[in-house]
C-alpha positions as CSV (number, residue, x, y, z in Angstrom):
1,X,82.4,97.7,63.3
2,X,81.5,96.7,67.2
3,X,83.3,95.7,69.3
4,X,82.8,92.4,71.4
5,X,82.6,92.7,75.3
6,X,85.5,90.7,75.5
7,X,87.4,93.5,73.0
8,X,85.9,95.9,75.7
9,X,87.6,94.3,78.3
10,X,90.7,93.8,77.4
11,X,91.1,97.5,75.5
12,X,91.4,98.6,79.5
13,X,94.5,98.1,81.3
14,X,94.1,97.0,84.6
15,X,94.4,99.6,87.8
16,X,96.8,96.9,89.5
17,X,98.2,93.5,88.3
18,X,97.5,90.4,90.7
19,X,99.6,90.2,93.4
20,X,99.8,93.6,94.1
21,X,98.5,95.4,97.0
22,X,95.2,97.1,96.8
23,X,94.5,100.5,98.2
24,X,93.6,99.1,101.5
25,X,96.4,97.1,101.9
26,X,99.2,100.3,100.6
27,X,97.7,102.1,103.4
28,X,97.7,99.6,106.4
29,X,101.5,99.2,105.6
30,X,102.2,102.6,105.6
31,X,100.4,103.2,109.2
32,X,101.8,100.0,110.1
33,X,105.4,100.8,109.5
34,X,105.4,104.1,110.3
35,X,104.0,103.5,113.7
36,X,107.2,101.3,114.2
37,X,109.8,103.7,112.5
38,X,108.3,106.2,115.5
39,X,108.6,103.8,118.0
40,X,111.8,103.0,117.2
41,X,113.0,106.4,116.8
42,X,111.6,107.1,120.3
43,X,113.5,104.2,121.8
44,X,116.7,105.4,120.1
45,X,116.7,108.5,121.5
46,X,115.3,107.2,125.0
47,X,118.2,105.4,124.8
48,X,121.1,108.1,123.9
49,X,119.4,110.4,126.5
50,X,119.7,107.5,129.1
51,X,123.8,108.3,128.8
52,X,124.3,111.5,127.2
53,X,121.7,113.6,130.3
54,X,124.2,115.9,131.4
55,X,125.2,116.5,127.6
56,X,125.0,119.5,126.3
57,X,123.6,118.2,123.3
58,X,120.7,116.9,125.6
59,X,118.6,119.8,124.7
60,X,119.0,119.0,121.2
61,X,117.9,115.3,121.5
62,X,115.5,115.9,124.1
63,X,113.6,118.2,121.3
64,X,113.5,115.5,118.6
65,X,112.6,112.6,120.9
66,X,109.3,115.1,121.5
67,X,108.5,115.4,118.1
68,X,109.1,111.3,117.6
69,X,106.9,111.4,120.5
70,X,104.0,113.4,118.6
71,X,104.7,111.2,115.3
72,X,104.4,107.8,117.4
73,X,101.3,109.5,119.0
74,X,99.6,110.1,115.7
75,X,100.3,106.9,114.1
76,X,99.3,105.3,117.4
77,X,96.2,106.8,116.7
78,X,96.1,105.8,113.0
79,X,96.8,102.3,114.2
80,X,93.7,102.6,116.6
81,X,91.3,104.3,114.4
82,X,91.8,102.3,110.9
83,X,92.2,98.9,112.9
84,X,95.6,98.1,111.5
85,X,97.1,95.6,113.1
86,X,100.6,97.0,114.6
87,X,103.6,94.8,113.4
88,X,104.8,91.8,115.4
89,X,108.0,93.3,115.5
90,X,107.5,95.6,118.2
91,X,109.1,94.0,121.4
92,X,112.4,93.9,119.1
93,X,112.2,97.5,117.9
94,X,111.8,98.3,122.3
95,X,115.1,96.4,122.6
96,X,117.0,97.3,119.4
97,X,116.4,101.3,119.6
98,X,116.9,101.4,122.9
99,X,120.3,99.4,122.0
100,X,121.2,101.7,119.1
101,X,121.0,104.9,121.1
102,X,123.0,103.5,124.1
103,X,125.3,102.7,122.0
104,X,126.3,105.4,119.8
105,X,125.8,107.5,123.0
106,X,128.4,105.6,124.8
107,X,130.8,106.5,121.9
108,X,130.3,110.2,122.0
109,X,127.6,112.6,121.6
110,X,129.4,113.0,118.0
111,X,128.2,109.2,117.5
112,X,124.9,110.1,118.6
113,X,124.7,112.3,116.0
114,X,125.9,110.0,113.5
115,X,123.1,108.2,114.2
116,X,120.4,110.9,113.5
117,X,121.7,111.1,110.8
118,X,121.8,107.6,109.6
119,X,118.3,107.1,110.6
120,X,116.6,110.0,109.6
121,X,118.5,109.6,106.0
122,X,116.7,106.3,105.4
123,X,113.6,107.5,107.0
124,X,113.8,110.2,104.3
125,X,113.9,107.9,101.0
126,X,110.7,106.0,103.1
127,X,109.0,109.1,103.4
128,X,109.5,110.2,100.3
129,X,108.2,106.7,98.6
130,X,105.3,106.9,100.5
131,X,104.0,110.3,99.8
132,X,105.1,108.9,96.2
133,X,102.9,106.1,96.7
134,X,99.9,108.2,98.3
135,X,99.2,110.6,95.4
136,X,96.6,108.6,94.0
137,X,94.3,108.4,96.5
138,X,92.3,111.5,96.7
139,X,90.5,110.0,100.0
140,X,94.2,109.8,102.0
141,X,95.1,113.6,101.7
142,X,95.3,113.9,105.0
143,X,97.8,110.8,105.5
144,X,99.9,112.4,102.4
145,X,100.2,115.4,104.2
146,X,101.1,114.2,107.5
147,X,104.1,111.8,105.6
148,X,104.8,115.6,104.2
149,X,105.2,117.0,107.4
150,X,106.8,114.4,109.4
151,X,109.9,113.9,106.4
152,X,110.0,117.7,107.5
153,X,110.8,117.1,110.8
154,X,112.9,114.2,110.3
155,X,115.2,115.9,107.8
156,X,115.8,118.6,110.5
157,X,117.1,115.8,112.7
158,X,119.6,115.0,109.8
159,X,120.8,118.6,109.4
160,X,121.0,118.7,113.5
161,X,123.1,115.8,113.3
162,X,125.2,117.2,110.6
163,X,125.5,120.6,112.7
164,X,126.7,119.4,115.8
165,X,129.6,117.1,114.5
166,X,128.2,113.8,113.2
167,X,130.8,113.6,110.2
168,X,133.9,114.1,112.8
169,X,132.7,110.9,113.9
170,X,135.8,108.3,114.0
171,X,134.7,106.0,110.9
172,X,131.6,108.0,110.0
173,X,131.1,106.3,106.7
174,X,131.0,102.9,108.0
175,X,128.8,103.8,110.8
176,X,126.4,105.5,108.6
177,X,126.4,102.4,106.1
178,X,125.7,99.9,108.6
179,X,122.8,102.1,110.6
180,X,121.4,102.9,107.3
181,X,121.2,99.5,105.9
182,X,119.8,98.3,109.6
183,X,117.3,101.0,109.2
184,X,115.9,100.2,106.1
185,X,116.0,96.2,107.1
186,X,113.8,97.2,109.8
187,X,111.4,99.3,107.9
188,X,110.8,95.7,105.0
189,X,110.2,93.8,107.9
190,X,107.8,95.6,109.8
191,X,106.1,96.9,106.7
192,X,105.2,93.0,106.3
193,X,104.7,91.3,109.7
């Protein structure tokens, strides 16, 4: 018995349904909303430093604003070198981080923390969707690895945070929630404009 070509056809299943990203696209999100997660994360702890200087947790912030720094940096370069356009969102995340880490700094350097750890929770689960989402393509080992690295990092913010006192935070849980859920609002938006 042969088969038709239209038998052929329809034996394979498709490598993506229409409608969803291709390759090109899964990538330019991820540099494109990574960049901003960096920015952001920069800005927050701009921010907390901007009250907390004579802290002694400065050290400890001071540290994993430079690491941000090198994250935004290679993203920033990402952005450049794939010609990805940078979400629109950008003057917002300036203002919002910025906000986020005055804030909790004005409530303590324990709030600080709480915020860390809020952040860098969410900022986990991306990571780890991403690297997820990167197995695939053989050609973006490099990218993979970087996410790899970076959700490193990140999670050593959270376990920072949760060493120097974020949980004695005065309503903790809520603060965490509401961070969190910000967090991951940010991260669908400027994954998409």
């Amino acid at each position: 018995m042969t088969t038709s070509k239209f038998q052929k056809k329809s034996m394979k299943s498709p490598a993506r349904l229409p409608g969803d990203p291709t390759a090109k696209q899964i990538v330019e999100r991820i540099v494109r909303v990574d960049h901003a997660g960096e920015y952001g994360a920069v800005r927050i702890y701009e921010g907390q430093l901007a009250v907390l200087s004579k802290s002694s947790k400065r050290i400890l912030i001071e540290h994993m604003r430079d690491q941000e720094k090198i994250h935004l940096k290679t993203f920033s370069e990402q952005i450049s070198k794939r010609k990805v356009r940078p979400t629109a969102l950008l003057p917002i995340w300036h203002a919002a981080g910025y906000a986020l880490g005055l804030t909790t700094a004005f409530l303590g350097d324990k709030a600080a923390m709480a915020c860390t750890v809020a952040v860098e929770e969410a900022i986990d689960e991306h990571y780890a969707s991403q690297i997820k989402a990167l197995e695939p393509f053989e050609d973006e080992v490099t990218l993979r690895e970087t996410c790899i690295k970076f959700r490193q990092e990140e999670l050593e913010h959270r376990d920072v945070g949760l060493e120097h006192g974020a949980e004695k935070t005065p309503g903790f849980a809520f603060m965490k929630g509401a961070i969190k859920t910000g967090s991951k609002i940010a991260i669908w938006l400027s994954t998409r404009i």
